[in-house]
C-alpha positions as CSV (number, residue, x, y, z in Angstrom):
1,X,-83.4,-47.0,20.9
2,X,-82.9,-49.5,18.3
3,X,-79.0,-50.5,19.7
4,X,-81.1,-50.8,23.4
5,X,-83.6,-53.0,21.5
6,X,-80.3,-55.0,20.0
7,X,-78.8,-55.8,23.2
8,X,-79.8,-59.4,24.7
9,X,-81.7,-59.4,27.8
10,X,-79.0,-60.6,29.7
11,X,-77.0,-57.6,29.2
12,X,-79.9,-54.9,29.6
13,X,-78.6,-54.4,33.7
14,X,-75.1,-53.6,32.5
15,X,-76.0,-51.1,29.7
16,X,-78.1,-49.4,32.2
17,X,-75.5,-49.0,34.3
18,X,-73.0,-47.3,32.2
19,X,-75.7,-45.1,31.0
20,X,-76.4,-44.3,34.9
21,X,-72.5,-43.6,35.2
22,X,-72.4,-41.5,32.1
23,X,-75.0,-39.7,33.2
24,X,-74.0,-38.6,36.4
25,X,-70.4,-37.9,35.1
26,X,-71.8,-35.4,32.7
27,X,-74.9,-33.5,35.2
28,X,-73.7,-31.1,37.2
29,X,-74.8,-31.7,41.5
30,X,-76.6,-29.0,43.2
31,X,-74.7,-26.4,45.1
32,X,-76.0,-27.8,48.2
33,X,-74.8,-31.2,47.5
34,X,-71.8,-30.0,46.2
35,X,-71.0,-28.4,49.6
36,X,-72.5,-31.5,51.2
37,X,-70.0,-33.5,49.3
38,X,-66.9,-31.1,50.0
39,X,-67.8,-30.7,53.9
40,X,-67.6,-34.6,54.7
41,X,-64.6,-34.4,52.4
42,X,-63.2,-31.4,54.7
43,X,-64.5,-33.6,57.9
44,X,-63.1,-37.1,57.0
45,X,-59.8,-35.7,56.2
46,X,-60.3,-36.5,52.2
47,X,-58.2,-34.1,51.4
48,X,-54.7,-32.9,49.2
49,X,-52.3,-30.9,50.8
50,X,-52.0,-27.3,49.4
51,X,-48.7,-28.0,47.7
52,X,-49.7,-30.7,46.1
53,X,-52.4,-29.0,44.3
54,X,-50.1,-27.1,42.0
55,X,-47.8,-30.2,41.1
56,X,-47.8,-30.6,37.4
57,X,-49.2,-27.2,36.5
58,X,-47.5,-24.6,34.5
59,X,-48.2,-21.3,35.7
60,X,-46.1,-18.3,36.2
């Protein structure tokens, strides 16, 4: 609280913003959303070719 309390006024928007973004990188989505997410995905044709999936890992 006291480094929120530091930061100029001008500047509040963007440290909420990063704190927004951290936040959401680190909470997990609900299953539903999840398979919301992955079934436009699926739909839209966002999506990596099976073979590609394995490029780069090592495993025997």
């Amino acid at each position: 609280m006291k480094e929120i309390k530091a930061t100029p006024d001008e500047y509040l928007p963007s440290l909420l913003d990063i704190m927004r973004i951290f936040r959401e990188s680190i909470t997990l989505k609900s299953a539903d959303e999840s398979f919301k997410e992955g079934w436009h995905e699926a739909m839209t044709g966002e999506t990596i070719p099976i073979d590609k999936l394995w490029t780069g890992i090592d495993a025997e």
